[in-house]
PDB file of N, CA, C and O in Angstrom, chain B, residues numbered from 101:
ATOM      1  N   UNK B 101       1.119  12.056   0.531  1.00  0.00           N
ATOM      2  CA  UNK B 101       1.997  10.969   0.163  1.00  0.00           C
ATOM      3  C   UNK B 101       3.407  11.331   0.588  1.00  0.00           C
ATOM      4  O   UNK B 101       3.788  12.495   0.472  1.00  0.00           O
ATOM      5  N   UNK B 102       4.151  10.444   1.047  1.00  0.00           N
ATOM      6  CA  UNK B 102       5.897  10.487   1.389  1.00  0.00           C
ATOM      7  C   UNK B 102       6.449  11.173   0.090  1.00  0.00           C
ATOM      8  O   UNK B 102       6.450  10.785  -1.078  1.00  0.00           O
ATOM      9  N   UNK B 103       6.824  12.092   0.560  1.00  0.00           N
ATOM     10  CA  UNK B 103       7.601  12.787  -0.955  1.00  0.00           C
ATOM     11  C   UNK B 103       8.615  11.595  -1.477  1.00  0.00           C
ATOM     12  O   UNK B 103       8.549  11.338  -2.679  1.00  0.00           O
ATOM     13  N   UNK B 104       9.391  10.972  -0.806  1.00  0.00           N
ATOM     14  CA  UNK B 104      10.877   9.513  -0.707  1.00  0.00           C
ATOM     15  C   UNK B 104      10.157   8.783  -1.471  1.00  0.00           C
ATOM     16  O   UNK B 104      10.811   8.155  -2.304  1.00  0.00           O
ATOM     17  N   UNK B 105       8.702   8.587  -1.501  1.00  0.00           N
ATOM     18  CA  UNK B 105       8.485   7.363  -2.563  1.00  0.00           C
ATOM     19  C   UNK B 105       8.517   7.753  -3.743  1.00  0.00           C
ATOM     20  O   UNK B 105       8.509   8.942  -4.062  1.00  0.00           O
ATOM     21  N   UNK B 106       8.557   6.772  -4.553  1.00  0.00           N
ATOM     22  CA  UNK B 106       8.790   6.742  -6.216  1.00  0.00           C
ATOM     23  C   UNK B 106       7.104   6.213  -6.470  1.00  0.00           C
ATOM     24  O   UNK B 106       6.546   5.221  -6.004  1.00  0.00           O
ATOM     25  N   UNK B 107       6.492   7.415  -7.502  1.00  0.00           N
ATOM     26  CA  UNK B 107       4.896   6.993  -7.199  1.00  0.00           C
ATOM     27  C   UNK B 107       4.361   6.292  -8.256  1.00  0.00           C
ATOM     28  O   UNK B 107       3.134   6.337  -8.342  1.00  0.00           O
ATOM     29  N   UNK B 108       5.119   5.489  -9.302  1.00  0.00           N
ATOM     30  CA  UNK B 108       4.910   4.469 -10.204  1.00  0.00           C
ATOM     31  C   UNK B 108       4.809   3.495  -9.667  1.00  0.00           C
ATOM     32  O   UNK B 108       3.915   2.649  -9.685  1.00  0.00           O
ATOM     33  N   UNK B 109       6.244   3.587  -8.865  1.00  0.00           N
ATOM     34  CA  UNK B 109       6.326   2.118  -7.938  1.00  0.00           C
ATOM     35  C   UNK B 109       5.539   1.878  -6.934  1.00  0.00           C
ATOM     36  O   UNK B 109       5.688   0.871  -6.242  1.00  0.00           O
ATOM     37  N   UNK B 110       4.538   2.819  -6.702  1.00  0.00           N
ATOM     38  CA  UNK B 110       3.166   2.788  -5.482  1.00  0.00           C
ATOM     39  C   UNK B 110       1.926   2.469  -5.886  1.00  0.00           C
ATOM     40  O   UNK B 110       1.070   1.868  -5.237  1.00  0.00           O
ATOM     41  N   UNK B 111       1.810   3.190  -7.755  1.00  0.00           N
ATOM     42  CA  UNK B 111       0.924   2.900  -8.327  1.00  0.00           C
ATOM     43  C   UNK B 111       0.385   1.512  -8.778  1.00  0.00           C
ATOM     44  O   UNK B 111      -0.785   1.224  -9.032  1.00  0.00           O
ATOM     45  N   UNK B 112       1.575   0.646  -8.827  1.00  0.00           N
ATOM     46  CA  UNK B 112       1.737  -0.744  -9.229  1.00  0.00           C
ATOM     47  C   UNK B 112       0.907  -1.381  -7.771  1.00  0.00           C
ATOM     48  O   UNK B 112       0.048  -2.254  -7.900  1.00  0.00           O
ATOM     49  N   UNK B 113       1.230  -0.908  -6.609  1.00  0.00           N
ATOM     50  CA  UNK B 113       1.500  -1.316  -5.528  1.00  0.00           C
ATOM     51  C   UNK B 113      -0.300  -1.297  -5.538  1.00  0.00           C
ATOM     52  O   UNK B 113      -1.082  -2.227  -5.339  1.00  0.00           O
ATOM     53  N   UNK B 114      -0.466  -0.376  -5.738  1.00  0.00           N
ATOM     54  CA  UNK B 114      -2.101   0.292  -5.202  1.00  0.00           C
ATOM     55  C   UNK B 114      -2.558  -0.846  -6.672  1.00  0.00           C
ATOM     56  O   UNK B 114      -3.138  -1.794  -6.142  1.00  0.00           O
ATOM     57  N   UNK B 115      -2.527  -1.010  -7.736  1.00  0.00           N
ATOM     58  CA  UNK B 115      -2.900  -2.064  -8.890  1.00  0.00           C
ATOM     59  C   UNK B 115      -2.985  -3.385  -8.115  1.00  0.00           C
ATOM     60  O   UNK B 115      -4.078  -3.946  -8.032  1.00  0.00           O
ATOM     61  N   UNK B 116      -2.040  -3.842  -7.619  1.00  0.00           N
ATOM     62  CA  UNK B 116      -2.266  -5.005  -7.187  1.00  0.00           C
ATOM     63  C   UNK B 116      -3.525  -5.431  -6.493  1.00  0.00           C
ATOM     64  O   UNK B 116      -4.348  -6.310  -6.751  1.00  0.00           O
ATOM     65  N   UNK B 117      -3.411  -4.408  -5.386  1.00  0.00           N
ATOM     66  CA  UNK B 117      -4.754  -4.400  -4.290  1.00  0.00           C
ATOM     67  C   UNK B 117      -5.693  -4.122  -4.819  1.00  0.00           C
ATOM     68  O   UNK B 117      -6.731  -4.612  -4.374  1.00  0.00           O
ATOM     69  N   UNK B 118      -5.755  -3.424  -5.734  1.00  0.00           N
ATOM     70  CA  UNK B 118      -7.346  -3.351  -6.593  1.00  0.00           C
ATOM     71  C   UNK B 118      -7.550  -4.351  -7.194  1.00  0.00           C
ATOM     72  O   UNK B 118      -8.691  -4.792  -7.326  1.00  0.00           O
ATOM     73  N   UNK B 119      -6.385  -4.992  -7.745  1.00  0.00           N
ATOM     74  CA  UNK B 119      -6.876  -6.184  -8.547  1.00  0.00           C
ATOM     75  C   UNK B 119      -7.522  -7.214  -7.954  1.00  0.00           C
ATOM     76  O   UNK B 119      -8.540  -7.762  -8.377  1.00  0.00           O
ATOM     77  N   UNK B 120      -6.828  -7.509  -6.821  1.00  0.00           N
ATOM     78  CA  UNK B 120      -7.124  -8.687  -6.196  1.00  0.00           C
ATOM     79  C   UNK B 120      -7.751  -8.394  -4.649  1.00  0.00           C
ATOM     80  O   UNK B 120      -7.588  -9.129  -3.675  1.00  0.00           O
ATOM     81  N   UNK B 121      -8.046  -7.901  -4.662  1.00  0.00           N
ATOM     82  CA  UNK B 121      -8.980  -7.244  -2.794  1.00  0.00           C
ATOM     83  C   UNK B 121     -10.835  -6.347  -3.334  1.00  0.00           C
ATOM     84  O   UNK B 121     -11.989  -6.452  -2.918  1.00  0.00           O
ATOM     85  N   UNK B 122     -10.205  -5.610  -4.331  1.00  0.00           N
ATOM     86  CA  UNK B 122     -11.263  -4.407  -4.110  1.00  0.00           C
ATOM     87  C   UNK B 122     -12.488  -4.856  -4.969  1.00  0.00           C
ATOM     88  O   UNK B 122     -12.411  -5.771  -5.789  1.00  0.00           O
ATOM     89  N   UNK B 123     -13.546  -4.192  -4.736  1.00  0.00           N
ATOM     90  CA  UNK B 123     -14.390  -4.605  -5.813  1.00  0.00           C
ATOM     91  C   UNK B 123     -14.371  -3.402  -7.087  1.00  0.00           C
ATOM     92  O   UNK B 123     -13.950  -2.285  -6.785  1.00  0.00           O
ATOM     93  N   UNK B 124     -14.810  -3.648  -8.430  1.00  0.00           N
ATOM     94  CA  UNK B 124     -14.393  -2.997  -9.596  1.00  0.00           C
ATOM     95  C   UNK B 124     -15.192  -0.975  -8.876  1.00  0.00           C
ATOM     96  O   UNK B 124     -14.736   0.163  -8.994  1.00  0.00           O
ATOM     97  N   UNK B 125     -16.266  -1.437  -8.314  1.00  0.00           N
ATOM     98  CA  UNK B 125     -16.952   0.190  -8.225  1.00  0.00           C
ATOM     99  C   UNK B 125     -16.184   1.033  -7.737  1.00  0.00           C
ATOM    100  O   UNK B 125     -16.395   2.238  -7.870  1.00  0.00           O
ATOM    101  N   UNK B 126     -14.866   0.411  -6.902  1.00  0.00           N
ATOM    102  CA  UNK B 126     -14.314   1.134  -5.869  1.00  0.00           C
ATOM    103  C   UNK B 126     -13.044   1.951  -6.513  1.00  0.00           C
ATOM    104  O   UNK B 126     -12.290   2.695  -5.885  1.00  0.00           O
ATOM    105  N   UNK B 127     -12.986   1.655  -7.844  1.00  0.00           N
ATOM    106  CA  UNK B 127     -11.608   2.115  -8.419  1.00  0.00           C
ATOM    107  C   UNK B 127     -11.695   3.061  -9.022  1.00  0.00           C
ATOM    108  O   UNK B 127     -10.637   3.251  -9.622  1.00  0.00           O
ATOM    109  N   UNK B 128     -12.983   4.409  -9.363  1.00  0.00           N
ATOM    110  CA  UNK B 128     -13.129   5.414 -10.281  1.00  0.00           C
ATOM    111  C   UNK B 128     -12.110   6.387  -9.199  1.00  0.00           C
ATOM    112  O   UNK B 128     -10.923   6.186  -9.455  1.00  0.00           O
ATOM    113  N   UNK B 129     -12.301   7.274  -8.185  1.00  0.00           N
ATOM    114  CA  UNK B 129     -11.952   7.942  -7.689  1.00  0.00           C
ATOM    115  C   UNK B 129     -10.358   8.003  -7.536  1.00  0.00           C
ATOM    116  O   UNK B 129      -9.609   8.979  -7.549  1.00  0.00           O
ATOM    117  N   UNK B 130     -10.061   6.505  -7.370  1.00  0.00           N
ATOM    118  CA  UNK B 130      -9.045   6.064  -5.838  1.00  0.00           C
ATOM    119  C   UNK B 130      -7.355   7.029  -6.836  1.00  0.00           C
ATOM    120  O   UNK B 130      -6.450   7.151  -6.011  1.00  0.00           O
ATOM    121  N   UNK B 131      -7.022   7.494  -7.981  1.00  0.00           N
ATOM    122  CA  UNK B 131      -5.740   8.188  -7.876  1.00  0.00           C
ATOM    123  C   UNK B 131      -5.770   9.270  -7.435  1.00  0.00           C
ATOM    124  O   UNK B 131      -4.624   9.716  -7.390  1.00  0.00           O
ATOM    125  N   UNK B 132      -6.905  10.347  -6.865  1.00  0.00           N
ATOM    126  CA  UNK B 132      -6.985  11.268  -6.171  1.00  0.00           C
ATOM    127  C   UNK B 132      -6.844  10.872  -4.772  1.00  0.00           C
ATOM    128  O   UNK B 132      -7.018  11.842  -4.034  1.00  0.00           O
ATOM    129  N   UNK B 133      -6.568   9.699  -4.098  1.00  0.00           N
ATOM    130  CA  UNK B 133      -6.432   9.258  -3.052  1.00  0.00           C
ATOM    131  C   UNK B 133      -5.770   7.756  -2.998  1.00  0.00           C
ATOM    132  O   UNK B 133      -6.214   6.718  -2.508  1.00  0.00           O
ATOM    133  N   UNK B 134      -4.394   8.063  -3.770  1.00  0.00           N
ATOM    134  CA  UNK B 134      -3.891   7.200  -3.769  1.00  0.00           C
ATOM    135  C   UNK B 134      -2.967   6.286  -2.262  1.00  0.00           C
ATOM    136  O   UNK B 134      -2.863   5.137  -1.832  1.00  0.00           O
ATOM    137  N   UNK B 135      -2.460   7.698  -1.911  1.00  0.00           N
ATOM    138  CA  UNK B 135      -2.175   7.063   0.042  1.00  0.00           C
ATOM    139  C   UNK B 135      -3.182   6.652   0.812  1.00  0.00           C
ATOM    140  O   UNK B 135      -3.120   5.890   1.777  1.00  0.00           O
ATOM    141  N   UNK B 136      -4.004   7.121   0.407  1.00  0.00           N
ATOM    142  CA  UNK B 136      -5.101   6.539   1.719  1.00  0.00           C
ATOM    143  C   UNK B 136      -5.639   5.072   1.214  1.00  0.00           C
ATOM    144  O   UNK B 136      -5.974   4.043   1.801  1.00  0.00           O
ATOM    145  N   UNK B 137      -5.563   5.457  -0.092  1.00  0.00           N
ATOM    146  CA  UNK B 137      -6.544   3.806  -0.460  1.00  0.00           C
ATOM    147  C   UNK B 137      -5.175   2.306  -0.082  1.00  0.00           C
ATOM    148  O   UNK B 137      -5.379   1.169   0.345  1.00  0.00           O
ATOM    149  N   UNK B 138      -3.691   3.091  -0.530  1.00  0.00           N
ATOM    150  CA  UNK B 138      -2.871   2.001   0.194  1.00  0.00           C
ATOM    151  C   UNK B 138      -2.824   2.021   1.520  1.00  0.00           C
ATOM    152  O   UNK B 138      -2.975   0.880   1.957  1.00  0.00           O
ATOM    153  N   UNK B 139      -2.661   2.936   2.475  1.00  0.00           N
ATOM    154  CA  UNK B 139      -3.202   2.444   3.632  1.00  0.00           C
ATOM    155  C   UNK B 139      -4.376   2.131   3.915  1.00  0.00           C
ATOM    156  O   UNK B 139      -4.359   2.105   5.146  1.00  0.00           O
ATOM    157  N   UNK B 140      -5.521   1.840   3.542  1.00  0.00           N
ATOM    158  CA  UNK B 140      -6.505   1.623   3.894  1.00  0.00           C
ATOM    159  C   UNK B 140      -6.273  -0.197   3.341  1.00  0.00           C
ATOM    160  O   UNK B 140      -6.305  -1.157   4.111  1.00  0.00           O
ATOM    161  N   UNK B 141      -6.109  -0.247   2.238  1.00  0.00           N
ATOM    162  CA  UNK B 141      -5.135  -1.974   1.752  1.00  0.00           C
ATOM    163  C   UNK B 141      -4.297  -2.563   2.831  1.00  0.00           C
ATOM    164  O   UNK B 141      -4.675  -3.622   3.331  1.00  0.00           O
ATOM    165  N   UNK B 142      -3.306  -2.052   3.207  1.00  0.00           N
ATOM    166  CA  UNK B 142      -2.373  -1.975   4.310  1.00  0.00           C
ATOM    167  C   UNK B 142      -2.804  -2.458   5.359  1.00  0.00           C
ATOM    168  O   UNK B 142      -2.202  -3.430   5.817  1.00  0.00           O
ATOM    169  N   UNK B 143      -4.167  -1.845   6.176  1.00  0.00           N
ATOM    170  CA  UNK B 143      -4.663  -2.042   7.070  1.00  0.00           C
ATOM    171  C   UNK B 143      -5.388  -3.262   7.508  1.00  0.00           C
ATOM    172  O   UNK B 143      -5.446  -3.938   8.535  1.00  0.00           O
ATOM    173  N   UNK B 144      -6.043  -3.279   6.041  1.00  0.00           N
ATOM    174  CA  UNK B 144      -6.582  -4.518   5.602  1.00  0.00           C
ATOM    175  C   UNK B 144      -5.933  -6.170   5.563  1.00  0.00           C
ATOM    176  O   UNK B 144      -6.487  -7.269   5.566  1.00  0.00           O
ATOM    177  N   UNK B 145      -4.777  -5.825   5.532  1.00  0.00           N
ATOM    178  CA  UNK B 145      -4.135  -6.829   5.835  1.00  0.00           C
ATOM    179  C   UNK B 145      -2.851  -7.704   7.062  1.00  0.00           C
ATOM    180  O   UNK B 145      -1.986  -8.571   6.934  1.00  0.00           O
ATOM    181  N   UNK B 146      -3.497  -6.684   8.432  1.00  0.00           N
ATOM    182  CA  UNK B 146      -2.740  -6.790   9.328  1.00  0.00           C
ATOM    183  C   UNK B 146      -2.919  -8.370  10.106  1.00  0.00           C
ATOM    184  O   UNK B 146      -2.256  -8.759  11.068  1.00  0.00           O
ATOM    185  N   UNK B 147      -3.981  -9.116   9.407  1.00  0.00           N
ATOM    186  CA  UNK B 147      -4.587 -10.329  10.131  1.00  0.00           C
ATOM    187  C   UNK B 147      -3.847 -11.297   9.197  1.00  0.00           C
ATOM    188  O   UNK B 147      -3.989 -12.469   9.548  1.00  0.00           O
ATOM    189  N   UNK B 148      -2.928 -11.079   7.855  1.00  0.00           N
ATOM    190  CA  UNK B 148      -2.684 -12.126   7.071  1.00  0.00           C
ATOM    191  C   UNK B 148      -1.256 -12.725   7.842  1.00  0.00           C
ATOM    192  O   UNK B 148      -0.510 -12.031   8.532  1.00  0.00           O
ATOM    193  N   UNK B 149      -1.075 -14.191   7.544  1.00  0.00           N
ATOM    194  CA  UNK B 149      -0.153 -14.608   8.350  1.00  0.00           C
ATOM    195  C   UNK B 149       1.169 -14.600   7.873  1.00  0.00           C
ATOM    196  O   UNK B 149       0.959 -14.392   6.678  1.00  0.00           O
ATOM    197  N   UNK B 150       2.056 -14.662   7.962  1.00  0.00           N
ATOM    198  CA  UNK B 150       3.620 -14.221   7.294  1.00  0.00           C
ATOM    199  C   UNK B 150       3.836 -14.729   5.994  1.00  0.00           C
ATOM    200  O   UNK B 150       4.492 -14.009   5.241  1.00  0.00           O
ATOM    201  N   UNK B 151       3.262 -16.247   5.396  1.00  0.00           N
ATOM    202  CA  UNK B 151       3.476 -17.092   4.341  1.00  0.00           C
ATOM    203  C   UNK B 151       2.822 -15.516   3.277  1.00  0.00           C
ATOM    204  O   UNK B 151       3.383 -14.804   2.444  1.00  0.00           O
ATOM    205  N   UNK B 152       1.350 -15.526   3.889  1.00  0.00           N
ATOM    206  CA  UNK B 152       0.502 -14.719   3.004  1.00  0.00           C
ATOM    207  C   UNK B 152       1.363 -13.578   2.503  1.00  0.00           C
ATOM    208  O   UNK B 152       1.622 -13.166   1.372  1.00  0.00           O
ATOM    209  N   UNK B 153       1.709 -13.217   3.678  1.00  0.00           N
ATOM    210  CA  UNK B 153       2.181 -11.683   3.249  1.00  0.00           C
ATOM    211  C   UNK B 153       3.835 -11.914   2.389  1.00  0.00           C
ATOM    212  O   UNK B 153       4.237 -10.892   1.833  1.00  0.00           O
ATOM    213  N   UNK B 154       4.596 -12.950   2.294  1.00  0.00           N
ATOM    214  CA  UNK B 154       5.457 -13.601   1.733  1.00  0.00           C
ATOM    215  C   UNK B 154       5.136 -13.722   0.391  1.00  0.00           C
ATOM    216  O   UNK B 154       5.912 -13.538  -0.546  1.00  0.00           O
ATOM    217  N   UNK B 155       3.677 -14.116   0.311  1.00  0.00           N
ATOM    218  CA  UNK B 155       3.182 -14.849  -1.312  1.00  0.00           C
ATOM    219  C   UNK B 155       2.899 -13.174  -2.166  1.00  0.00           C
ATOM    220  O   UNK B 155       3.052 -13.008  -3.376  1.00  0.00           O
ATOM    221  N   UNK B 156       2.505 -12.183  -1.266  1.00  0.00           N
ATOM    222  CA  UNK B 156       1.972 -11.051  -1.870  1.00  0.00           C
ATOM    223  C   UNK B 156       3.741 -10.318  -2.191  1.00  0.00           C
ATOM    224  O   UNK B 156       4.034  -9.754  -3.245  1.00  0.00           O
ATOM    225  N   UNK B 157       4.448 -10.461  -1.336  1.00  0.00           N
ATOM    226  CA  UNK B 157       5.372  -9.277  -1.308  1.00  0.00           C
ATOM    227  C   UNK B 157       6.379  -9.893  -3.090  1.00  0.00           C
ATOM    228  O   UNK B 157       7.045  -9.214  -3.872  1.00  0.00           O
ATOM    229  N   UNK B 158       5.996 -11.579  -3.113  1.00  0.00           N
ATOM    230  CA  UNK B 158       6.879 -12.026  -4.312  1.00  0.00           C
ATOM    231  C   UNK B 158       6.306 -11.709  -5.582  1.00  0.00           C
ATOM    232  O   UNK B 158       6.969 -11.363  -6.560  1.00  0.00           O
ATOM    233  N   UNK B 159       4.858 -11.852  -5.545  1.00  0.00           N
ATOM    234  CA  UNK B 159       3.616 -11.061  -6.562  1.00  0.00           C
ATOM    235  C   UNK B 159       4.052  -9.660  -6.667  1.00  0.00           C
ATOM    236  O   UNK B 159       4.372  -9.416  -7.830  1.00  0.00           O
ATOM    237  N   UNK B 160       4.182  -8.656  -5.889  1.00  0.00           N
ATOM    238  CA  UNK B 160       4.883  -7.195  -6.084  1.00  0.00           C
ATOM    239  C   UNK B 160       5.993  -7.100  -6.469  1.00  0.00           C
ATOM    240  O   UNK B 160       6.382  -6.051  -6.983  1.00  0.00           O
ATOM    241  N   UNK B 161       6.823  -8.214  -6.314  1.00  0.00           N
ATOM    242  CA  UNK B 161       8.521  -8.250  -6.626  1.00  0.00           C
ATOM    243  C   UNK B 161       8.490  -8.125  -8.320  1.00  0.00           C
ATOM    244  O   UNK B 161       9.185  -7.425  -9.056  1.00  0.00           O
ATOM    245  N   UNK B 162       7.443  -9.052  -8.630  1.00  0.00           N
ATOM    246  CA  UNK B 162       7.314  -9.271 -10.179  1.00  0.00           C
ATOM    247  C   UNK B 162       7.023  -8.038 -10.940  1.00  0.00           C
ATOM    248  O   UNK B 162       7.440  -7.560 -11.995  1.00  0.00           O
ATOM    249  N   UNK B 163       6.108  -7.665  -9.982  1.00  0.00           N
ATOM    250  CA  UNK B 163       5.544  -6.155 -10.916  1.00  0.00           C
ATOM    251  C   UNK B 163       6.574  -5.262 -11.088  1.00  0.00           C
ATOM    252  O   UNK B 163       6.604  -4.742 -12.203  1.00  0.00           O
ATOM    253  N   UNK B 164       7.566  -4.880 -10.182  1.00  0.00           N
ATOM    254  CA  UNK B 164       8.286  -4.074  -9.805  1.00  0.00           C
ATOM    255  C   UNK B 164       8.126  -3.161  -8.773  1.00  0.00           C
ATOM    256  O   UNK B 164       9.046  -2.365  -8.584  1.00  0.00           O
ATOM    257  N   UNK B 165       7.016  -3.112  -7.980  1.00  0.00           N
ATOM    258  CA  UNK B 165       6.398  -2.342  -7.198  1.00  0.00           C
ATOM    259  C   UNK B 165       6.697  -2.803  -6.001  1.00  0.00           C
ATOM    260  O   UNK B 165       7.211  -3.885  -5.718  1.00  0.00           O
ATOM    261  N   UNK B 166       6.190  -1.524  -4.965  1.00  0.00           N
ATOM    262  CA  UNK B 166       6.711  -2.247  -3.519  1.00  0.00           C
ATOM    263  C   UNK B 166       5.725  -2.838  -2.612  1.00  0.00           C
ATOM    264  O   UNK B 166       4.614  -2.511  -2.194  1.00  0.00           O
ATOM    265  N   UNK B 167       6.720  -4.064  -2.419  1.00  0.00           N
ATOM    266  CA  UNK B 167       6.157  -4.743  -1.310  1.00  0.00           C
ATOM    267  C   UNK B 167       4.928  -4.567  -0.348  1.00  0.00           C
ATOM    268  O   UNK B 167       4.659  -3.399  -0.068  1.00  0.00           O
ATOM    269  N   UNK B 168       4.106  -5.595   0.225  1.00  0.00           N
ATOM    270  CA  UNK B 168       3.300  -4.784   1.178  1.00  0.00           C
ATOM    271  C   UNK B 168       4.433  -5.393   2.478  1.00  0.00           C
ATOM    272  O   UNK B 168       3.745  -5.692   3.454  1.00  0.00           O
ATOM    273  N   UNK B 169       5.594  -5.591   2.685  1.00  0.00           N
ATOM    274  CA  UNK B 169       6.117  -5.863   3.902  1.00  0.00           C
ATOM    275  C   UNK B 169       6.527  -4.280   3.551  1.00  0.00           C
ATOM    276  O   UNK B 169       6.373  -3.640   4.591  1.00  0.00           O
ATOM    277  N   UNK B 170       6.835  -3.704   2.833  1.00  0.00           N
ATOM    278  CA  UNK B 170       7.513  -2.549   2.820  1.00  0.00           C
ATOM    279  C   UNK B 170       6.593  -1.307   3.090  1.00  0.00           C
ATOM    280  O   UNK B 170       6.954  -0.435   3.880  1.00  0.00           O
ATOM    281  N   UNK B 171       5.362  -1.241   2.398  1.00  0.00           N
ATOM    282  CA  UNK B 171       4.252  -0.664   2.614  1.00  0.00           C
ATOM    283  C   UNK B 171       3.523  -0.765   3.901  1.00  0.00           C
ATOM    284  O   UNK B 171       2.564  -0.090   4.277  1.00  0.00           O
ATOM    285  N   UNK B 172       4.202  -1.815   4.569  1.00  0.00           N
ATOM    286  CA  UNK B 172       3.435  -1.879   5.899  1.00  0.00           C
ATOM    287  C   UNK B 172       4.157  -1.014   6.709  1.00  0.00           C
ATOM    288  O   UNK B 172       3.783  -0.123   7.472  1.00  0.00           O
ATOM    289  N   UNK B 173       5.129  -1.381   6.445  1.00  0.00           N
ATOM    290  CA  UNK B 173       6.607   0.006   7.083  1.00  0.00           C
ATOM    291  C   UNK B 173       6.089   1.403   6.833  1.00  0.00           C
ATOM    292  O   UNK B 173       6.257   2.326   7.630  1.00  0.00           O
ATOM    293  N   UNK B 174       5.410   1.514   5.612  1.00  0.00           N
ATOM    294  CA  UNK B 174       5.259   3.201   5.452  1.00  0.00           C
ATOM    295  C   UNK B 174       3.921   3.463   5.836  1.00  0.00           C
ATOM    296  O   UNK B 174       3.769   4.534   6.424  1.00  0.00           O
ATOM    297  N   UNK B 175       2.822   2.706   5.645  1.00  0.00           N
ATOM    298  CA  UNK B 175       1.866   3.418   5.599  1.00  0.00           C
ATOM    299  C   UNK B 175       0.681   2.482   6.858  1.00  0.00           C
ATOM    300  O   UNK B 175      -0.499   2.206   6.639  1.00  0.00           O
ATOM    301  N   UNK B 176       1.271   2.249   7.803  1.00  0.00           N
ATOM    302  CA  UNK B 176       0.395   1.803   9.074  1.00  0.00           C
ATOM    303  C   UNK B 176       0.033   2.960   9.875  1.00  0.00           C
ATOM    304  O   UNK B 176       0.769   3.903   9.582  1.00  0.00           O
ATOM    305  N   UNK B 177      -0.835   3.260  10.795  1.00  0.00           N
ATOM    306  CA  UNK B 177      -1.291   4.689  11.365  1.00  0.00           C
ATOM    307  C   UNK B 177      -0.246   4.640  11.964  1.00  0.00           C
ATOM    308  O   UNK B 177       0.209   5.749  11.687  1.00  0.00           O
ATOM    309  N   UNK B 178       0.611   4.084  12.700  1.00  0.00           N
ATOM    310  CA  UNK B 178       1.339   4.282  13.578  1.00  0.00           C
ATOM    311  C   UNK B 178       2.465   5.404  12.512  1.00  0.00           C
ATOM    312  O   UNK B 178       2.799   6.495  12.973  1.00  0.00           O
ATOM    313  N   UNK B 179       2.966   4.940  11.050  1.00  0.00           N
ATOM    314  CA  UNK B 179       3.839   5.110  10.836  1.00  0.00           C
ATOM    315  C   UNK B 179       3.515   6.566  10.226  1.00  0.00           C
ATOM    316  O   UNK B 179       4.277   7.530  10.306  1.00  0.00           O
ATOM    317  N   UNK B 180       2.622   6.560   9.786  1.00  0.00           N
ATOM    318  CA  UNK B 180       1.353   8.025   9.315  1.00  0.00           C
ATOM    319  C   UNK B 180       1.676   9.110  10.248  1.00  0.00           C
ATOM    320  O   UNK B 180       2.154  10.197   9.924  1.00  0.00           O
ATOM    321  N   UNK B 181       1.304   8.632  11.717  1.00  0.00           N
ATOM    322  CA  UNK B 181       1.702   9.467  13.094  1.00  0.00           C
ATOM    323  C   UNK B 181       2.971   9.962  12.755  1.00  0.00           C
ATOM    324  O   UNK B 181       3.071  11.017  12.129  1.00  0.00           O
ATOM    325  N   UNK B 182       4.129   9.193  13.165  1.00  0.00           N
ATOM    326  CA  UNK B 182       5.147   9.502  13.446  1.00  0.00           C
ATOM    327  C   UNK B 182       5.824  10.660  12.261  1.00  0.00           C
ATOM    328  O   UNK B 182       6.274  11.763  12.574  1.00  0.00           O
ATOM    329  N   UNK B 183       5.777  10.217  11.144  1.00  0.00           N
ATOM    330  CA  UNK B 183       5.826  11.178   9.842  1.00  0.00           C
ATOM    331  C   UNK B 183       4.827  12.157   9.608  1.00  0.00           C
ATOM    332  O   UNK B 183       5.248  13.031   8.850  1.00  0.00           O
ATOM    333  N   UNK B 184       3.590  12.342  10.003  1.00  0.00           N
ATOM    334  CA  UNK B 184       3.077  13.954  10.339  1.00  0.00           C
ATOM    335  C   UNK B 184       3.490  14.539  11.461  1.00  0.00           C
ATOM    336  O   UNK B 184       3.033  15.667  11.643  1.00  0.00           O
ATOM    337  N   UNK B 185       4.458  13.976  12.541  1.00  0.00           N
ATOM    338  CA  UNK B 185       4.806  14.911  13.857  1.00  0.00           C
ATOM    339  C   UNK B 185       6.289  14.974  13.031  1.00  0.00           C
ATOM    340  O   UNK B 185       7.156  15.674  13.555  1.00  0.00           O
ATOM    341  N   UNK B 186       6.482  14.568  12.295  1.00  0.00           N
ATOM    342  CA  UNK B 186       8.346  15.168  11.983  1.00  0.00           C
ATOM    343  C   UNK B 186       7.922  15.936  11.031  1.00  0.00           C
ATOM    344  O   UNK B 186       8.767  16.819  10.883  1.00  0.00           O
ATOM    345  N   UNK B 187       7.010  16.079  10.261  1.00  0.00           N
ATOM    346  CA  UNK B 187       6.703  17.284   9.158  1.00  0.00           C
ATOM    347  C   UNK B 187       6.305  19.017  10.317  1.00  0.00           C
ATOM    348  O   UNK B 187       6.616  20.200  10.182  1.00  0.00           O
ATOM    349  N   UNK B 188       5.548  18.284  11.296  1.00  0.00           N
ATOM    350  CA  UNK B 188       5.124  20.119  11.682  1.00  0.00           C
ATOM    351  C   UNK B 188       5.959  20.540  12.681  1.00  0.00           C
ATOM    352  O   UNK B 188       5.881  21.693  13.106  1.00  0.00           O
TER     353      UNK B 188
END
C-alpha cells in the first residue's frame, strides 16, 4: 500500500466496492489484501463512462473516503509500475 494514503479513508473506499460490486463470499480475506482488492475494483471499472464514475466519486464524497477518480490515479497498473520503479 502507498505509505501517503490515509488507510481509513481507503477502507471506506474498499466498503463501497464491496458493497455494491462484490459478492458477500468475497469479503472474509480481502483486509489482508486491501490494495490489491482496490485495484482489482479500480480495474474493474475502466469501461464505466464519466457520468458513472461522477455518480460513484459523489457516493465516496459522502462517506468521506476517496474517490475512485482519485483511486484511479493511484492504483491503475500503470500507476503500480511507476511507484514500484521509484521505490527500488
Amino acid at each position: 500500500m502507498s505509505p501517503d494514503l490515509d488507510y481509513a479513508r481507503l477502507r471506506r473506499s474498499f466498503e463501497y466496492f464491496a458493497e455494491h460490486y462484490a459478492p458477500a463470499a468475497l469479503m472474509t480475506p480481502a483486509q489482508s489484501a486491501l490494495s490489491v482488492a482496490i485495484a482489482d475494483f479500480v480495474e474493474g471499472t475502466q469501461d464505466f463512462c464519466k457520468e458513472r464514475v461522477l455518480e460513484i466519486d459523489r457516493d465516496l464524497q459522502k462517506r468521506d473516503a476517496y474517490t475512485l477518480s482519485f483511486l484511479r490515479e493511484r492504483f491503475t497498473r500503470d500507476q503500480q509500475d511507476k511507484w514500484l520503479i521509484r521505490r527500488t
